[in-house]
Every structure is written in structure tokens, then in C-alpha cells.
C-alpha distance (Angstrom), angle and dihedral (degrees) to the residues before:
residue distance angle dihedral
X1 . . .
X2 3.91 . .
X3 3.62 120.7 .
X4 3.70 135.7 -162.4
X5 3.16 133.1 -160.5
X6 3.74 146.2 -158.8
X7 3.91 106.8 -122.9
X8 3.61 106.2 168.1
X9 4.02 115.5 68.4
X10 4.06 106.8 -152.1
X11 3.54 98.7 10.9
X12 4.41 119.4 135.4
X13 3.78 93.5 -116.6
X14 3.98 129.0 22.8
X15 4.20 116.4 -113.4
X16 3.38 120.1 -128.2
X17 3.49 129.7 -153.4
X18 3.73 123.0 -108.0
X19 4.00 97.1 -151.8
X20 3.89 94.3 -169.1
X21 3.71 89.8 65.2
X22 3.61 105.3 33.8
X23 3.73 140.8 58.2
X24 3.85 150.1 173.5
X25 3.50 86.8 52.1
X26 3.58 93.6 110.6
X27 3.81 106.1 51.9
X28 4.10 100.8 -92.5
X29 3.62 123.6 61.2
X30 4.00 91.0 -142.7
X31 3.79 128.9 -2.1
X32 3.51 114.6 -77.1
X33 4.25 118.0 -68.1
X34 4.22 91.3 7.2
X35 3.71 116.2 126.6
X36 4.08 81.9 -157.0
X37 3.45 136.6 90.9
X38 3.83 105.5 -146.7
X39 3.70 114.0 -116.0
X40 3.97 92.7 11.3
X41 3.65 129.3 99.7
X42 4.26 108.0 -141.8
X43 3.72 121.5 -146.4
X44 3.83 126.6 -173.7
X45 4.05 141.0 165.6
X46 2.69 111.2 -133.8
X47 3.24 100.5 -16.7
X48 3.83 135.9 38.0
X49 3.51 113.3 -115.2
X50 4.21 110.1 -96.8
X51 3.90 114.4 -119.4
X52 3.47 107.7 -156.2
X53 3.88 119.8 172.4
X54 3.82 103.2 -79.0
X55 3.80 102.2 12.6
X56 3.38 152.3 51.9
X57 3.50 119.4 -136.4
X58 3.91 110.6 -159.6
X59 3.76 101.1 166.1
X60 3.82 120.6 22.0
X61 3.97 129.6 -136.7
X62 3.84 129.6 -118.8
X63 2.98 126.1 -53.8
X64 4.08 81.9 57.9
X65 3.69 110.9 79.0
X66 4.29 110.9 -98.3
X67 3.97 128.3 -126.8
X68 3.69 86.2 79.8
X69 3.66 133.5 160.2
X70 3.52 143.9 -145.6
X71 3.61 152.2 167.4
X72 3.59 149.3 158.3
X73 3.83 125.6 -162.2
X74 4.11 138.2 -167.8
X75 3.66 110.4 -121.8
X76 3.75 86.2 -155.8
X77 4.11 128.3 69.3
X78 3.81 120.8 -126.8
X79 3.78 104.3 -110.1
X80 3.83 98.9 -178.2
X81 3.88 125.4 82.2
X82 3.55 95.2 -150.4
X83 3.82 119.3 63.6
X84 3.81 155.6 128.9
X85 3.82 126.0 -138.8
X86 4.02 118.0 -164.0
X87 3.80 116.0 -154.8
X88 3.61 112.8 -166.8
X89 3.47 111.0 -171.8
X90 3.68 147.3 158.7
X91 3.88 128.2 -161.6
X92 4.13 123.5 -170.5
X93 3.62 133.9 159.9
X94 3.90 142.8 121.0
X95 3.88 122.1 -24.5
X96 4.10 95.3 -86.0
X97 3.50 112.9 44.6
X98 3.75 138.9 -144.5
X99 3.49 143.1 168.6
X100 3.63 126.6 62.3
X101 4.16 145.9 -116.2
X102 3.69 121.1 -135.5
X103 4.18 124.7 -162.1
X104 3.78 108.7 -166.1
X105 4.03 138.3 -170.7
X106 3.87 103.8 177.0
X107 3.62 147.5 140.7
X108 4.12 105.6 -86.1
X109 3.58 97.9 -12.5
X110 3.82 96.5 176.9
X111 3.91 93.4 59.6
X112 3.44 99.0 31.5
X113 3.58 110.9 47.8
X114 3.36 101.2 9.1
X115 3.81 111.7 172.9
X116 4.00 88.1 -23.6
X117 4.13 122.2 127.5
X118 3.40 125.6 -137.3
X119 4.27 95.3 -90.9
X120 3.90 81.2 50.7
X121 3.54 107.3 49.1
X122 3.69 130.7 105.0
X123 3.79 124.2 -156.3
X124 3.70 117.5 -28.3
X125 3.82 136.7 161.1
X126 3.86 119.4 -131.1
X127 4.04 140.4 25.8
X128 4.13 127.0 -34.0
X129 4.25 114.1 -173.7
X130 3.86 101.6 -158.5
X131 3.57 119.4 -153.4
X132 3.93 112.0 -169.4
X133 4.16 151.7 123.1
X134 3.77 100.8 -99.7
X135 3.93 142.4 157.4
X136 3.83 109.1 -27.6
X137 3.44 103.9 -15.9
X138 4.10 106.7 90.7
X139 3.70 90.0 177.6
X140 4.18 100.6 61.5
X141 3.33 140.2 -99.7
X142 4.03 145.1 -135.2
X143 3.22 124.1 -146.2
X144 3.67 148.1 157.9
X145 3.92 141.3 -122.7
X146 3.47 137.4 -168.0
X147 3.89 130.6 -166.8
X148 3.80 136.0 176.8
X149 3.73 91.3 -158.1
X150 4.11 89.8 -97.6
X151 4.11 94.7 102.6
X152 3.46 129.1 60.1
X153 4.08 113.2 -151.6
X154 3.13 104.9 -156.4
X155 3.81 98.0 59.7
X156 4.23 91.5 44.5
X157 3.77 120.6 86.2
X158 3.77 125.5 -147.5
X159 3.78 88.9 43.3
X160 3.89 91.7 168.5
X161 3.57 96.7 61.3
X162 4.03 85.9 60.5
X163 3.75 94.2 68.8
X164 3.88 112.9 107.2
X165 3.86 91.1 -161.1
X166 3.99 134.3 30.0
X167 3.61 143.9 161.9
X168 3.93 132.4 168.3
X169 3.55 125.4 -107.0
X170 3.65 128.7 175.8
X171 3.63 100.9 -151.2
X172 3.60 112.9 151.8
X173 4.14 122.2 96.3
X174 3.68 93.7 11.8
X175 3.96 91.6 132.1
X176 3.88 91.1 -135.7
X177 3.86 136.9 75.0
X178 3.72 124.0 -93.2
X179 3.68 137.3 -144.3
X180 3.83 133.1 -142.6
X181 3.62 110.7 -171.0
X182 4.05 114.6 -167.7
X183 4.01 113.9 -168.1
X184 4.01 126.6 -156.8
X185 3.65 114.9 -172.1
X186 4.08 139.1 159.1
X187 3.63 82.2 -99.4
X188 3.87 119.6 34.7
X189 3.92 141.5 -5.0
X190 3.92 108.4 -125.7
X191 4.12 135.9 179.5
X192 3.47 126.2 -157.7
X193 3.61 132.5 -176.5
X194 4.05 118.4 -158.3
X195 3.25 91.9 -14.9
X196 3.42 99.2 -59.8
X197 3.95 120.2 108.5
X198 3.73 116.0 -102.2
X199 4.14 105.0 173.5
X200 3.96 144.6 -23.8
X201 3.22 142.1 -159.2
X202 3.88 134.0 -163.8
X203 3.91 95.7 -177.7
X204 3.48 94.2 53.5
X205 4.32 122.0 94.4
X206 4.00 118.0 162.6
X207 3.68 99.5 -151.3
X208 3.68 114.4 -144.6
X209 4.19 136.2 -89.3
X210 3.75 90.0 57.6
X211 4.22 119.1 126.8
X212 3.70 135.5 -118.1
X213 3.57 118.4 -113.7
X214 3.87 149.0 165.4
X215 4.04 125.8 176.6
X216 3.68 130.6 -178.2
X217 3.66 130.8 -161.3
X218 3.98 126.6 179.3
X219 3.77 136.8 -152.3
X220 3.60 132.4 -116.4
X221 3.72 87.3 -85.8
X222 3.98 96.3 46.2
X223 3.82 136.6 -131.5
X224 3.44 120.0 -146.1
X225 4.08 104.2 -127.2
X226 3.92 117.6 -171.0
X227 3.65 134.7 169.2
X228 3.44 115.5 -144.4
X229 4.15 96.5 174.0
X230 3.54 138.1 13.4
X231 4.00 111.4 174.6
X232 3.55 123.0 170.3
X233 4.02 115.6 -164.1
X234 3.82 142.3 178.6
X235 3.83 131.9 -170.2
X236 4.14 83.6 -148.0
X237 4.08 102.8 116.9
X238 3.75 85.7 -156.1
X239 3.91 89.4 57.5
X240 3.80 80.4 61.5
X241 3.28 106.3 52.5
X242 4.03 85.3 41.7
X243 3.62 91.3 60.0
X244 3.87 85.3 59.1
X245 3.52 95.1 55.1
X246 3.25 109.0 33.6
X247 3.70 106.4 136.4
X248 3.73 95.6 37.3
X249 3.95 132.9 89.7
X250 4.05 106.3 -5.1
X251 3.71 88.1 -159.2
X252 3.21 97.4 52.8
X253 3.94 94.8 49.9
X254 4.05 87.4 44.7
X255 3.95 85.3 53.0
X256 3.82 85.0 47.9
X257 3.78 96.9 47.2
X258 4.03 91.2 47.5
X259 3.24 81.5 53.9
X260 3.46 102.7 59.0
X261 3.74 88.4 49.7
X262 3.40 97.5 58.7
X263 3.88 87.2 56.3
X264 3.91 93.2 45.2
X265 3.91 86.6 54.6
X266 4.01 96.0 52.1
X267 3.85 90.2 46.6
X268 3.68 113.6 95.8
X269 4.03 117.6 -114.4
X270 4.01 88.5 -154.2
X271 3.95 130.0 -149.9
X272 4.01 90.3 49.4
X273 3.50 88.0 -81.3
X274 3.68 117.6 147.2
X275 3.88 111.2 -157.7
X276 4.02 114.0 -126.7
X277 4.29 125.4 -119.7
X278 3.57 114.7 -143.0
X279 3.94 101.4 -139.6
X280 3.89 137.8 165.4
X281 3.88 90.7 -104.8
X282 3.68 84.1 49.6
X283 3.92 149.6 -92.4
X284 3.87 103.6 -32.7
X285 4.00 137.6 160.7
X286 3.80 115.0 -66.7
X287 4.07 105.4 -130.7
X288 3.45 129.5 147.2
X289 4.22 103.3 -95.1
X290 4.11 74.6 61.3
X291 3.69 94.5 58.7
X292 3.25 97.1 40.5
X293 4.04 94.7 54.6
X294 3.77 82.6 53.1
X295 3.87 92.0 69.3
X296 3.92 131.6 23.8
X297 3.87 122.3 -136.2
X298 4.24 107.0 -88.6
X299 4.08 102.0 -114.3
X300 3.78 117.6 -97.2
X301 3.86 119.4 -139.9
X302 3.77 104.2 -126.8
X303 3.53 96.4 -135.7
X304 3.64 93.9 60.1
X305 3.91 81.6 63.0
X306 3.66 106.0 84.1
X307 3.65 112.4 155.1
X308 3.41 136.4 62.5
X309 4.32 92.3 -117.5
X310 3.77 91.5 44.2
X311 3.95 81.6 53.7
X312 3.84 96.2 49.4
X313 4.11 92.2 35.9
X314 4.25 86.9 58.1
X315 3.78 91.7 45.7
X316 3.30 98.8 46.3
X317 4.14 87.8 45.9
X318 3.35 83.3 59.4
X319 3.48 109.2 44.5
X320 3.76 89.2 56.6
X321 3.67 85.5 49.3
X322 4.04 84.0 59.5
X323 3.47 90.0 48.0
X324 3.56 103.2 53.1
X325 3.71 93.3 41.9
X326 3.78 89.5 50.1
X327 4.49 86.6 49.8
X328 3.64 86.9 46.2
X329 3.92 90.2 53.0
X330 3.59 89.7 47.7
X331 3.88 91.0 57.0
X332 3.33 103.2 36.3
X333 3.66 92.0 58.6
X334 4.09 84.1 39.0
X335 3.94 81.5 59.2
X336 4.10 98.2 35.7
X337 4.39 83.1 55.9
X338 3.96 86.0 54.0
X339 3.51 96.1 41.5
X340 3.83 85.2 46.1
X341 3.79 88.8 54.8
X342 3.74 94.6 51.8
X343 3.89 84.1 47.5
X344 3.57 84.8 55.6
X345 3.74 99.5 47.4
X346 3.78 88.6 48.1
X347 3.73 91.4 56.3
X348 3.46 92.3 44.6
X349 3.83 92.3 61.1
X350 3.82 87.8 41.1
X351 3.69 84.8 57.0
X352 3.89 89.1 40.0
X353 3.85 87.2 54.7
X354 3.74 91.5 43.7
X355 3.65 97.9 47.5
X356 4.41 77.9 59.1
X357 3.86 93.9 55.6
X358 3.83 96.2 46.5
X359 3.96 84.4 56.6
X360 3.75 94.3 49.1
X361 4.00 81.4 47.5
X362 3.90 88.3 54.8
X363 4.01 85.9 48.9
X364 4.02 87.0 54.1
X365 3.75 92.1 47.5
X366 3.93 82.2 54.6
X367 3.66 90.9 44.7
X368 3.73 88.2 54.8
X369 3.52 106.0 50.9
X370 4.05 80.4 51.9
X371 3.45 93.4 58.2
X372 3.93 91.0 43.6
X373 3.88 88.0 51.2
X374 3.95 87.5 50.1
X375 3.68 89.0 49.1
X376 3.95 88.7 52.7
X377 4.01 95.1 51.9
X378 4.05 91.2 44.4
X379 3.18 93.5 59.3
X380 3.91 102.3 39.0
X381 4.05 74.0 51.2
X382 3.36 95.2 55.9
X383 4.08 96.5 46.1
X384 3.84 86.6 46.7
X385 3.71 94.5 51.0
X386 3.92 96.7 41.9
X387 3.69 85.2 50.9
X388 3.96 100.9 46.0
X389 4.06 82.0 50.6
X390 4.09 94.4 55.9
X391 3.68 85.1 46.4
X392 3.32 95.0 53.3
X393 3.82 99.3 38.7
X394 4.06 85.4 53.6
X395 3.98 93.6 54.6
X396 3.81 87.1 40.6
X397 3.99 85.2 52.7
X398 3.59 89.2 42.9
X399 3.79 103.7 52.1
X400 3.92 90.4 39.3
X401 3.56 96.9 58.0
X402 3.93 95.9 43.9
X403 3.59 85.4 51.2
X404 3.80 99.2 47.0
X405 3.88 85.8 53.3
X406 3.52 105.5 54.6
X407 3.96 92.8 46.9
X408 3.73 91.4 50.2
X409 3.47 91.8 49.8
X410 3.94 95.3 41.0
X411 3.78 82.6 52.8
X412 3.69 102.2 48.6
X413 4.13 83.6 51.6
X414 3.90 94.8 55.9
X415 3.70 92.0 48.3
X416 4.06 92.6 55.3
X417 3.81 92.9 57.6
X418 3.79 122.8 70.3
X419 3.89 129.0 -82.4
X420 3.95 147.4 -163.5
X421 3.77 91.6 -78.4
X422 3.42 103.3 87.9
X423 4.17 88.5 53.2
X424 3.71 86.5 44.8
X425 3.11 88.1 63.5
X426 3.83 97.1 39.8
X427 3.56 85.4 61.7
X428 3.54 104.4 47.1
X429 3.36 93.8 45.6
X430 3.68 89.9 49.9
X431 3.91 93.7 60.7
X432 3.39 94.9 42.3
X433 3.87 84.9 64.3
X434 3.39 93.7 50.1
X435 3.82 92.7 55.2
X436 3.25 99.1 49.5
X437 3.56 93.1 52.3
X438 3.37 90.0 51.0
X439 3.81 93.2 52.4
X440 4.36 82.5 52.3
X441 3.68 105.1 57.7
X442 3.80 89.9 39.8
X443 4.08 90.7 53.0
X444 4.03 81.2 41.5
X445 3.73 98.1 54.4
X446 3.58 94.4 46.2
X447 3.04 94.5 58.9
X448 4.06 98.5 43.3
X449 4.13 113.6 108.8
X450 4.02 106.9 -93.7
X451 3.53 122.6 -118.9
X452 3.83 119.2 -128.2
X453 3.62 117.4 -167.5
């Protein structure tokens, strides 16, 4: 048994619940023992995400290892243009944080983002909310993307300047849950964050048959990032009674839808502002011819036409169905020739820039014939110097030995003639005969007989 409930005290119309995108609503997460969320696809590396009775835990804290991932997925589109989407959420981890939680409403989510952030994301088509710790702000962020499948994040720098709608939030370590509440109506596209208002938009219109999303990745150091609540409503009675039946008749819920459509397209958008589309040829106005591309007309059995004005009420269904898809075609290729021009431009600049490097390549090509011509004179340096040192050490060798020569040979000539020794000796000898003949006639005279007179 599904149950809907009535969120919103005061508002115009009640909201009902739209089970096969929402859950935690009801008390559990997932029925009892199930390591699945029902109509959610779970992604984790390395890890699965941990289901635990009132939470989902998409990226673990310490003592679990960090570079985590996570994500969790709606296997069912949104089909309503009005809605609200609760986030309940809390985020808790060391003293400086890192990592990051993403809330997404694209075109084949599952495939195309995967468990990817917004700084690792290729090319996707619809809206990304960011929740992170980045540049100057030290207390966190929120902040919102949009893409019409042209740019591919991760390979763009300066991501944060891209949002067209922030606010800060200091989120982490606040012991409690929070809640993110994003708002789609006829008029604007608004974000809150506990109840207080964190950005709008009045040019901004998510079209349908895009997918729930939320992914998580952590640091080195990790955060702990659970989802308590993820609740998607609409005030649309029909998205009530779809929600019922679901799985049965696909006609009749086409019939229902095309309905709806026709409603949303008589209903005023107010101001005389025209909601944007996000599209593959880019972000365009939302009108009615754009819708109705979106979807074809179900097929009618022609023998459940049996009058003449059911006849001409079909045909003439279908001939504005022609029509608009045939206007459509004519502006979409309108809008494919600008976005061809901008292509153009861009290359142009690339080429611009390109045309730059291959000059600084010439200037290299100059640099290296330089550094070949330097080569050249070092070494003809070096041969010239190793040279002029031989010749020198040979002269040296030359002049040396001559010289050595002649003064060993002078010297070996002085010492065969005679020298002073001999009259050294002379002399010596000579006083040492005078001495001791003084040292005689003293000893002699002594001992003489004295005369006394």
C-alpha cells in the first residue's frame, strides 16, 4: 500500500508523494534485510553504499579508507513540471573537510554520470546542486550548474564561476540532519536550505524525463555523507493517481501525460517570462511546439474512431502535431547554425592560439640550431685547448731537459778541478802551530831558573 501525504501546511494545492522517486519517507530506508533501495540503482567504489534502517550511507568516515564513492539513482524519470525535492542530509568528519555531495536531475543519469562529481563529469544534459569546501570559503558552499550536454566539466577550469546560483552553508559537524529543498514551479526554480532561501531563478525550467540523483565522494581524510530523506512531490492530482498506476496501461499514462501538457501550455508563465529548455543544441525558450517535439501523439486504433468529429478532432490533433514538429525543426536547426557559429569562433581562437605555439616552436628550432652552433665551437675549443697544452708541455719538456743537462754537466766540471780545501787546511794547520808553540815556550819559561838580583 502507497501512501501520500500532504507535506506543505498552508500551501494552494496539497503535494503528493511520487513513491517511485522518493524514499525514507516512510520510516525504513528499504524493507527489512534488502541491500536495495526500491526503485534506485546503488553505486559504490569500492564499496557499496551501507543501508542501514534510516540512512543511507554513501561515503563512509575514518577509520574506512577515503577516495570513496557513491551514488544512488531513480530508475524512473520525473514526468511532472511542477515539483519539490527534499534532501535530508547530514555530513561529519575530521576538523578540515573535503570531498563533496552532488544532487542531480539529468538526462540518463545512471550511464552518464554514474558515481562522477561535478569536477569529474563529462557531458551531461540537465541540473547538478554542488555542495562542497572550495576557494575562499572554509565553511562550504551550494551551488548550482546547468549543462545542455555541449561542455564537459571535468576538462574546464574555473568551474565555480559557472554556477548561475550560490549561497554558503556551513554544513559539516553540526550533529543534526539537514535539508535541501529544490522548488519547480510555472513561474520560477528556487533552493532553499533550512528553511531559509538560498537562490532563484525565473529563467530557469527543467523540462521533464530527466532522473533523480545524489553522489558523494570523500577526500583522503573522509567525510561521512548520509542521506537520511529524499522525497520528491507534486501538487499535480494526476501525478497522484499516476503514482497508483504506475505499471499499468502505458497508453493510458501517455494519454495522461499529454494531457498534462496541454494544461501546462494554457497556464500562464506570468511576468513575461518565458521559462528556458535545456536541449542538446543548447539552452533555449520553453514553449509549447518544444513540448510537443518532446513526445509524439500515442497511436489511435481506427476503429475506435467512429464518427465523423472524432475523425476530424484526431486529424486535426495531428496535423498540429506536424506543425509543431516541423517549427521545432526549423529552430532547432536555427539554434544548431548558432551553436555551429560559436563552434566556429571557438576553433578559430583555438587556431588563433595554435597559430602562437607553432611560432614559439619556430623560436625553439632557432634555439636549437644555437645550441648546435655552441656545441660546434666547444668542441673546436676543446681540441684547440688540448692541443695548445701538448704543445706547451713539449717545449716545457724541451727547455727543462736542455737546461738540466748543461748544469749537471757544468757542475760535474767544477768539482774535477781543485778547491779552497787544501788552503783551508793550510791555514788551520798553520795556527794550530802557532798555538802550540805558544803553549811550549810558556811551559819552557816557567820552568827556567829565576834570576834574583
Amino acid at each position: 500500500m502507497r501512501f501520500s501525504w500532504s507535506l506543505l501546511a498552508g500551501a494552494a494545492h496539497a503535494q503528493y508523494i511520487i513513491n517511485e522517486l522518493s524514499f525514507g519517507y516512510g520510516g525504513r530506508i528499504a524493507p527489512e534485510h534488502s541491500r536495495n533501495i526500491p526503485h534506485f540503482h546503488l553505486l559504490g567504489s569500492p564499496y557499496q553504499p551501507e543501508i542501514l534502517s534510516n540512512k543511507l550511507v554513501l561515503t563512509p568516515a575514518a577509520p574506512a579508507p577515503g577516495n570513496q564513492r557513491g551514488g544512488a539513482w531513480a530508475t524512473m524519470s520525473l514526468d511532472h513540471p511542477h515539483w519539490v525535492a527534499d534532501v535530508d542530509f547530514r555530513v561529519s568528519g575530521p576538523e578540515r573537510g573535503g570531498g563533496n555531495l552532488n544532487i542531480w536531475l539529468v538526462k540518463d543519469g545512471l550511464h552518464d554520470i554514474g558515481m562522477s562529481s561535478v569536477y569529474t563529469a563529462g557531458r551531461f544534459e540537465g541540473l547538478v546542486l554542488v555542495l562542497d569546501v572550495s576557494g575562499s570559503q572554509s565553511t562550504g558552499s551550494l551551488r548550482g550548474y546547468l549543462n545542455d550536454g555541449i561542455k564537459e566539466f571535468r576538462s574546464l577550469t574555473g568551474i565555480d564561476s559557472l554556477a548561475f546560483g550560490h549561497c554558503d552553508f556551513s554544513y559539516r559537524n553540526l550533529g543534526r540532519p539537514s535539508q535541501i529543498k529544490i522548488q519547480q514551479t510555472n513561474r520560477s526554480f528556487r533552493v532553499d536550505i533550512d528553511g531559509n532561501f538560498c537562490f532563484a531563478s525565473d529563467d530557469v525550467f527543467i523540462p521533464t524525463g530527466y532522473h533523480f540523483g545524489i553522489t558523494a565522494a570523500s577526500a583522503e581524510v573522509p567525510d561521512s555523507m548520509e542521506i537520511f530523506k529524499f522525497v520528491v512531490m507534486t501538487d499535480d492530482g494526476q501525478g497522484q493517481h499516476q503514482s497508483h498506476e504506475s505499471h499499468e496501461h502505458h497508453d493510458q499514462q501517455q494519454q495522461q501525460q499529454q494531457q498534462q501538457e496541454q494544461q501546462d501550455q494554457q497556464r500562464p508563465m506570468g511576468d513575461g517570462q518565458t521559462p528556458v529548455r535545456i536541449t542538446r543544441a543548447g539552452i533555449v525558450e520553453d514553449t509549447p511546439e518544444g513540448r510537443a517535439y518532446e513526445k509524439d501523439l500515442p497511436d489511435v486504433d481506427a476503429n475506435t474512431i467512429t464518427s465523423s468529429k472524432a475523425q476530424f478532432a484526431d486529424l486535426h490533433s495531428r496535423l498540429q502535431s506536424v506543425n509543431h514538429h516541423l517549427s521545432t525543426i526549423f529552430r532547432q536547426v536555427a539554434t544548431s547554425d548558432q551553436v555551429g557559429e560559436k563552434r566556429h569562433e571557438e576553433v578559430s581562437i583555438q587556431l588563433g592560439q595554435l597559430k602562437g605555439f607553432l611560432s614559439k616552436l619556430d623560436r625553439l628550432e632557432m634555439i636549437e640550431d644555437k645550441l648546435e652552433q655552441m656545441e660546434r665551437d666547444m668542441r673546436s675549443l676543446h681540441n684547440e685547448l688540448r692541443q695548445s697544452l701538448t704543445n706547451t708541455e713539449q717545449q716545457l719538456m724541451y727547455h727543462v731537459t736542455g737546461h738540466l743537462q748543461g748544469h749537471h754537466d757544468k757542475l760535474a766540471e767544477e768539482l774535477k778541478h781543485p778547491g779552497h780545501a787544501r788552503l783551508i787546511m793550510v791555514i788551520v794547520g798553520g795556527q794550530i802551530f802557532l798555538a802550540c808553540s805558544y803553549f811550549i815556550y810558556k811551559r819552557r819559561k816557567a820552568s827556567s831558573p829565576k834570576k834574583y838580583l
